[in-house]
C-alpha positions as CSV (number, residue, x, y, z in Angstrom):
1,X,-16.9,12.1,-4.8
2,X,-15.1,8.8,-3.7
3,X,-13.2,6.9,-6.3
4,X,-11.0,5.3,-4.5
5,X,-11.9,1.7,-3.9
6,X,-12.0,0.0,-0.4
7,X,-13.6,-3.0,-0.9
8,X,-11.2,-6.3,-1.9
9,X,-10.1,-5.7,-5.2
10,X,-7.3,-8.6,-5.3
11,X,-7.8,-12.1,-7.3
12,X,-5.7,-13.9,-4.9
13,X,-5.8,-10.9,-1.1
14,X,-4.1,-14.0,0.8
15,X,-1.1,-14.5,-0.7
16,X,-0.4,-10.6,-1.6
17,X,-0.8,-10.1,2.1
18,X,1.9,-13.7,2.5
19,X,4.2,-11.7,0.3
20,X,4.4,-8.8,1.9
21,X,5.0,-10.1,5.0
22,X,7.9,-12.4,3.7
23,X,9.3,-8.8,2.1
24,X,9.6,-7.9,5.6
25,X,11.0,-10.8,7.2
26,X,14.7,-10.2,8.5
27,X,14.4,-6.6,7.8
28,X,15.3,-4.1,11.3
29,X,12.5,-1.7,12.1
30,X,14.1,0.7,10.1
31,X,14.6,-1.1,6.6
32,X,11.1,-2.3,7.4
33,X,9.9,1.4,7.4
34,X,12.1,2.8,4.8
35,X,10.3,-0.2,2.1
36,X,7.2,0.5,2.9
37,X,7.7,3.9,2.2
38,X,9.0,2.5,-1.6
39,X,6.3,0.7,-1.6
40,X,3.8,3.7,-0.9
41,X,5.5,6.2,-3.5
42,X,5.6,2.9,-6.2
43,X,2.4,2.0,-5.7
44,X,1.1,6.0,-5.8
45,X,2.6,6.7,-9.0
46,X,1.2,3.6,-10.8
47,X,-2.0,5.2,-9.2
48,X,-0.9,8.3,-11.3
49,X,-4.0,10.1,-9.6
50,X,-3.5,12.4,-7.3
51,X,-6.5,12.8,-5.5
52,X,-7.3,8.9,-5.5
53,X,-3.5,8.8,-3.3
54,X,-4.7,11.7,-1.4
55,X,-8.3,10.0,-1.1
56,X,-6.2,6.8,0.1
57,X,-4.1,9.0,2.9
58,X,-6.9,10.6,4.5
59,X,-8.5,6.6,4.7
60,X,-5.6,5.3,6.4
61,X,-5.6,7.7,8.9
62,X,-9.2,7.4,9.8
């Protein structure tokens, strides 16, 4: 059973996307890498479902 949701869930998609670009400006390949990778493990435990984050790894590898 799917529950994790793919389709734009955002009020405002364009200027999250604006921000997180401007998060990575100036940053070296590495800092860039290392804050997503904050980013992931912040934004899966406000998730706080585990098979909704597992749902959303096997998507992002398809």
């Amino acid at each position: 059973m799917t529950k994790l949701t793919t389709t734009t869930n955002l009020t405002n998609p364009d200027a999250v996307y604006a921000a997180i670009i401007d998060a990575h400006r100036d940053l070296t390949d590495e800092q860039s890498a290392a804050f997503n990778a904050r980013m992931v493990l912040l934004l899966a435990n406000h998730i706080g479902d585990d098979d909704i984050v597992l749902e959303a790894l096997n998507a992002a590898q398809a």
